[in-house]
C-alpha positions as a Python dict, from the first residue, in 0.01 Angstrom:
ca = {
    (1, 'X'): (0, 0, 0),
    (2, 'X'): (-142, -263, -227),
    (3, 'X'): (90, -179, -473),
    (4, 'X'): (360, -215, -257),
    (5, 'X'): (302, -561, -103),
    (6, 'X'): (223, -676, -462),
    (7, 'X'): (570, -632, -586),
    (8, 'X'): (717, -755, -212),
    (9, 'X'): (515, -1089, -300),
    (10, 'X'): (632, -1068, -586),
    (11, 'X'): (973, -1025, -507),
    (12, 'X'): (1011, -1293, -198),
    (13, 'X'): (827, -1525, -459),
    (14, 'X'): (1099, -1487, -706),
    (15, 'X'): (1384, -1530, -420),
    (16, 'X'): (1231, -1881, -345),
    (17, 'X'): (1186, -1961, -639),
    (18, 'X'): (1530, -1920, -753),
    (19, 'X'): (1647, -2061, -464),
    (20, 'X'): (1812, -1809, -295),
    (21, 'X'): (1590, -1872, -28),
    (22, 'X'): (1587, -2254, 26),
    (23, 'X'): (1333, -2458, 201),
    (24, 'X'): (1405, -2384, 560),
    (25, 'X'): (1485, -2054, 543),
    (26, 'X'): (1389, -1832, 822),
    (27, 'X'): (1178, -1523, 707),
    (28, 'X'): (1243, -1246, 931),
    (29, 'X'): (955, -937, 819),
    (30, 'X'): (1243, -653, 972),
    (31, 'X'): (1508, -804, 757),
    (32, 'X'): (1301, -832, 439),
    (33, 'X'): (1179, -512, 495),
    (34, 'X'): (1534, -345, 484),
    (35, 'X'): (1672, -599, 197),
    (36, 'X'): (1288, -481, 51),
    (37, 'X'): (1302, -97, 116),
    (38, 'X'): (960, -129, 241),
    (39, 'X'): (812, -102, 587),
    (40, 'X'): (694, -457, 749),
    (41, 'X'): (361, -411, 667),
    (42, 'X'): (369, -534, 309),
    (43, 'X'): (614, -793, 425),
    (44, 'X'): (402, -944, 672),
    (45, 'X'): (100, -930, 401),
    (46, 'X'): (320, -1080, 149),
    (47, 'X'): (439, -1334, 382),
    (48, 'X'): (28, -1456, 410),
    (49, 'X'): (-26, -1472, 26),
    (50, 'X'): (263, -1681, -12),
    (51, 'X'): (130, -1911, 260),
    (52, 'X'): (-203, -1919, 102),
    (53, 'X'): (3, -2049, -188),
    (54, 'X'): (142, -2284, -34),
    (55, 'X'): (540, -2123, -73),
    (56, 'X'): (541, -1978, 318),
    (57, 'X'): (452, -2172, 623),
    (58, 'X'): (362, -1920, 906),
    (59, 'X'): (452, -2070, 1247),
    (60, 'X'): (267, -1952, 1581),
    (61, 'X'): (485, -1713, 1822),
    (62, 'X'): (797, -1832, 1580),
    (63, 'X'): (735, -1604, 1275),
    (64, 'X'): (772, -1745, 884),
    (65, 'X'): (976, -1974, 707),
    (66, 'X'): (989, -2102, 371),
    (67, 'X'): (818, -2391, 331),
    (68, 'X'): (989, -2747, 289),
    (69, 'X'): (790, -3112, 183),
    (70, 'X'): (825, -3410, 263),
    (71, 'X'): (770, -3732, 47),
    (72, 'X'): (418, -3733, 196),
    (73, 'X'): (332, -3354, 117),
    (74, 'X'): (445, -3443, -218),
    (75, 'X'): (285, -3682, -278),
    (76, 'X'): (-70, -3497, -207),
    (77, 'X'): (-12, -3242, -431),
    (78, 'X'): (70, -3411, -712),
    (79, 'X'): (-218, -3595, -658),
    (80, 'X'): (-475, -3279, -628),
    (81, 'X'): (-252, -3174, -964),
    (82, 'X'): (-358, -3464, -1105),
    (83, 'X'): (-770, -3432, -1051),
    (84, 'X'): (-756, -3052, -1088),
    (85, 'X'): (-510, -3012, -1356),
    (86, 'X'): (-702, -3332, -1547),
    (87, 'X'): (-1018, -3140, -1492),
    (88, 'X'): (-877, -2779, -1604),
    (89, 'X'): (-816, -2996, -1925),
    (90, 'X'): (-1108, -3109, -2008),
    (91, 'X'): (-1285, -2787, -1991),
    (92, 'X'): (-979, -2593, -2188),
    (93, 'X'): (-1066, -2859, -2497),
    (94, 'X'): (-1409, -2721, -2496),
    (95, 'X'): (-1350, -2323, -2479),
    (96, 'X'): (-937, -2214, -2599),
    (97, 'X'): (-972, -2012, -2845),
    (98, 'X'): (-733, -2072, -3183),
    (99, 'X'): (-475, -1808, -3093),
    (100, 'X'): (-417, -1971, -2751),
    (101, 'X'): (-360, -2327, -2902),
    (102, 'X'): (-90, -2156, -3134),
    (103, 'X'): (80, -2034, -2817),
    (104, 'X'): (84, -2343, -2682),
    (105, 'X'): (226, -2472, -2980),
    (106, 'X'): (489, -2183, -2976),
    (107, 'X'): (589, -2263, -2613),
    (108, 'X'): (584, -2671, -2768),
    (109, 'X'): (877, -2555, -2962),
    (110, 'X'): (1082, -2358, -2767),
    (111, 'X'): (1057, -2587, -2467),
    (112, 'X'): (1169, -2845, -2677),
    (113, 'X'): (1447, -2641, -2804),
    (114, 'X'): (1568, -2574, -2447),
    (115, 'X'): (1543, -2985, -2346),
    (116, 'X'): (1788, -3065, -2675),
    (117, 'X'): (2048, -2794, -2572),
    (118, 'X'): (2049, -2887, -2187),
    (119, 'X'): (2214, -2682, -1990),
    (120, 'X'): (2170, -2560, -1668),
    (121, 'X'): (2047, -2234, -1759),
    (122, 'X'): (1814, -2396, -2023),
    (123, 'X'): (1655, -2612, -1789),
    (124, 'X'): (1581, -2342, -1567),
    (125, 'X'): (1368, -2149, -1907),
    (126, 'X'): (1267, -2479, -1966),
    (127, 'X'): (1070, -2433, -1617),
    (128, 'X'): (926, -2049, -1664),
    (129, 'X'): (781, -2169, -2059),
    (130, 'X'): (656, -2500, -1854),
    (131, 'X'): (460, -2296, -1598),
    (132, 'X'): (336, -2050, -1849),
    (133, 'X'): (242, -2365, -2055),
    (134, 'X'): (-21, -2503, -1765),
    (135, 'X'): (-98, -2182, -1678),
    (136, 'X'): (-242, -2108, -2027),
    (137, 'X'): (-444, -2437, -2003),
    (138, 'X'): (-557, -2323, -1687),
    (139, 'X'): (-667, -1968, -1735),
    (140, 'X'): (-853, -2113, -2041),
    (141, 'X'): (-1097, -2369, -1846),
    (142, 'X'): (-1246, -2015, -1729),
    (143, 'X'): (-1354, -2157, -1356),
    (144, 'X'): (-1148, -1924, -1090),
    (145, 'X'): (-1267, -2186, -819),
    (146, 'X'): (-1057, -2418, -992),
    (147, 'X'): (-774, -2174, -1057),
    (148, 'X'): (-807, -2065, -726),
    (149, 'X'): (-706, -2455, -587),
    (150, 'X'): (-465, -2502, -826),
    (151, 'X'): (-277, -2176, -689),
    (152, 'X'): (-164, -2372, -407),
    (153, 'X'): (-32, -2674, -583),
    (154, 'X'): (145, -2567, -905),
    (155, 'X'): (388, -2362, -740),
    (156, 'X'): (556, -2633, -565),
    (157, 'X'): (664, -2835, -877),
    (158, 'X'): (865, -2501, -987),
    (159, 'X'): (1062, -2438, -643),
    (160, 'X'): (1145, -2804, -696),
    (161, 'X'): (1278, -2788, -1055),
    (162, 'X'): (1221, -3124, -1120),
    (163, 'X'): (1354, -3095, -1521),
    (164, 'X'): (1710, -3102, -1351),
    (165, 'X'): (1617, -3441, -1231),
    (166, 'X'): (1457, -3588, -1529),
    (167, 'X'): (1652, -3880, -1756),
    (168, 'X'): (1679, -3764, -2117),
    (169, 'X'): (1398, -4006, -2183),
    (170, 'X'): (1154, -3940, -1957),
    (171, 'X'): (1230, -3541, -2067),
    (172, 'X'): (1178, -3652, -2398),
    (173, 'X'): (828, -3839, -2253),
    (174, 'X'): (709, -3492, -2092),
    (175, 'X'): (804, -3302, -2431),
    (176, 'X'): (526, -3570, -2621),
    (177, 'X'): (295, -3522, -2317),
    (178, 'X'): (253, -3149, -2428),
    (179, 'X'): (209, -3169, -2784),
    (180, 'X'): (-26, -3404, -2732),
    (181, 'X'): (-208, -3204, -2476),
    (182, 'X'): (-193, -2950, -2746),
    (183, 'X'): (-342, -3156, -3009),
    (184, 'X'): (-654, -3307, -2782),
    (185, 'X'): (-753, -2935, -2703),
    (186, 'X'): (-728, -2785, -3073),
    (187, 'X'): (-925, -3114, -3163),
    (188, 'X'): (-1162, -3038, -2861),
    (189, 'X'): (-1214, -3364, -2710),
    (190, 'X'): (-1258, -3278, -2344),
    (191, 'X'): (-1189, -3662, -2249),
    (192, 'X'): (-830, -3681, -2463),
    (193, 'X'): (-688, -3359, -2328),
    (194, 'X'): (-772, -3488, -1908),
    (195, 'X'): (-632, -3826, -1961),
    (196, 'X'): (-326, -3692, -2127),
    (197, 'X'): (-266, -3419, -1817),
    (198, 'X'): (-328, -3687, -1581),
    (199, 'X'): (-56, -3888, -1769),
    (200, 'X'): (144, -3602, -1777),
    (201, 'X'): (141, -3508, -1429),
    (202, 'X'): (150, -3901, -1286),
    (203, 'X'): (470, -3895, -1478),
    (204, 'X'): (661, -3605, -1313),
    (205, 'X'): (511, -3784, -979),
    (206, 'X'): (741, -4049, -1079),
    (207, 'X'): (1048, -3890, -1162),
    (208, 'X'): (1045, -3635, -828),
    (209, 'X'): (977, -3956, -606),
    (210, 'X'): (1286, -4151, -755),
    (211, 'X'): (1503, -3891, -798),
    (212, 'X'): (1462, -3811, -440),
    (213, 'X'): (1326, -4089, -209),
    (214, 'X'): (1280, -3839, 99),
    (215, 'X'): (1487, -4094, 361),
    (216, 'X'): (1520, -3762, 546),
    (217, 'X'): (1206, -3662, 542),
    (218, 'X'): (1228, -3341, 348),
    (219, 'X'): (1257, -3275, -11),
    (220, 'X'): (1552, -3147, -199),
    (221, 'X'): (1512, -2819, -305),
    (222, 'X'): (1790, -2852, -625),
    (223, 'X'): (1577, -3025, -792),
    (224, 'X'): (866, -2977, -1398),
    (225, 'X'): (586, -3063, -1538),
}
């Protein structure tokens, strides 16, 4: 049974983000469990871990729904990005090993490779090497509190595929922002690698909030760091 609700998370997670389930959307456990081929007991478990990430909002006597933001919500998590992610820097400078930096410079390049060519699809790989970027930084500050909070937060950046959104210049701004993130934790200076996440991260704030000013109260799900 594990096994099984670990691929329907996986699945629904996938469908969200991809947007084929947009912010809104109704999530009906007998529906998903025939689209699924799975009984409704994964489902409903799956539906929990995505609310514990923060992708699934569970309403009382009105079953699930994906979740939607509005300028406020935003605005939080970017700032608990900003003193967790920071944080998940600073300890990364002190304890990646070699081999991890080089992946980070791999993803550098290939990221950067996708921003110059542009299109649609390339944006959207721009995203997945983006979140396995952080997610590298963040598996090497080695505190699972900390990963744990950040579970709930970094998803939400993703589903909003804010590189769709960004100028050529400020995409050209978060390109820096990771090689220098890269260069502060080969170098190992705990205080150079949080300022430049919290730079990083402050940025992306910027772009999501005028790319979309919320006047409806709920984000737009077309939309990176």
């Amino acid at each position: 049974m594990a096994a099984a609700t670990e691929q329907t998370v996986t699945r629904i997670r996938r469908s969200i983000m991809e947007g084929e389930l947009a912010p809104g959307s109704r999530l009906q456990e007998v529906e998903l469990a025939a689209q699924l081929g799975v009984s409704r007991t994964p489902v409903r478990e799956a539906l929990r871990t995505l609310s514990s990430e923060g992708l699934v909002e569970i309403l009382p006597n009105r079953g699930a729904r994906v979740a939607r933001w509005s300028v406020e919500d935003l605005d939080e998590i970017y700032e608990l990005r900003i003193m967790l992610e920071g944080r998940a820097a600073e300890r990364a400078a002190g304890r990646m090993h070699a081999a991890e930096t080089d992946r980070l410079t791999e993803l550098c390049e290939q990221m950067e490779a996708c921003a110059r060519r542009g299109g649609t699809h390339d944006l959207l790989a721009l995203s997945d090497l983006n979140a396995r970027f952080h997610r590298i930084v963040i598996d090497a500050a080695d505190s699972p509190r900390l990963a744990t909070m950040l579970g709930s937060v970094v998803q939400v950046p993703l589903v909003m595929r804010t590189f769709s959104r960004y100028t050529p210049d400020a995409l050209a701004r978060s390109m820096g922002h990771h090689r220098e993130l890269t260069a502060a934790i080969r170098a190992g200076v705990p205080e150079w690698a949080g300022s430049v996440m919290r730079s990083h991260i402050i940025a992306a704030r910027a772009v999501l909030v005028e790319a979309d000013p919320g006047t409806d109260g709920a984000a737009d799900p077309e939309g990176g760091t």
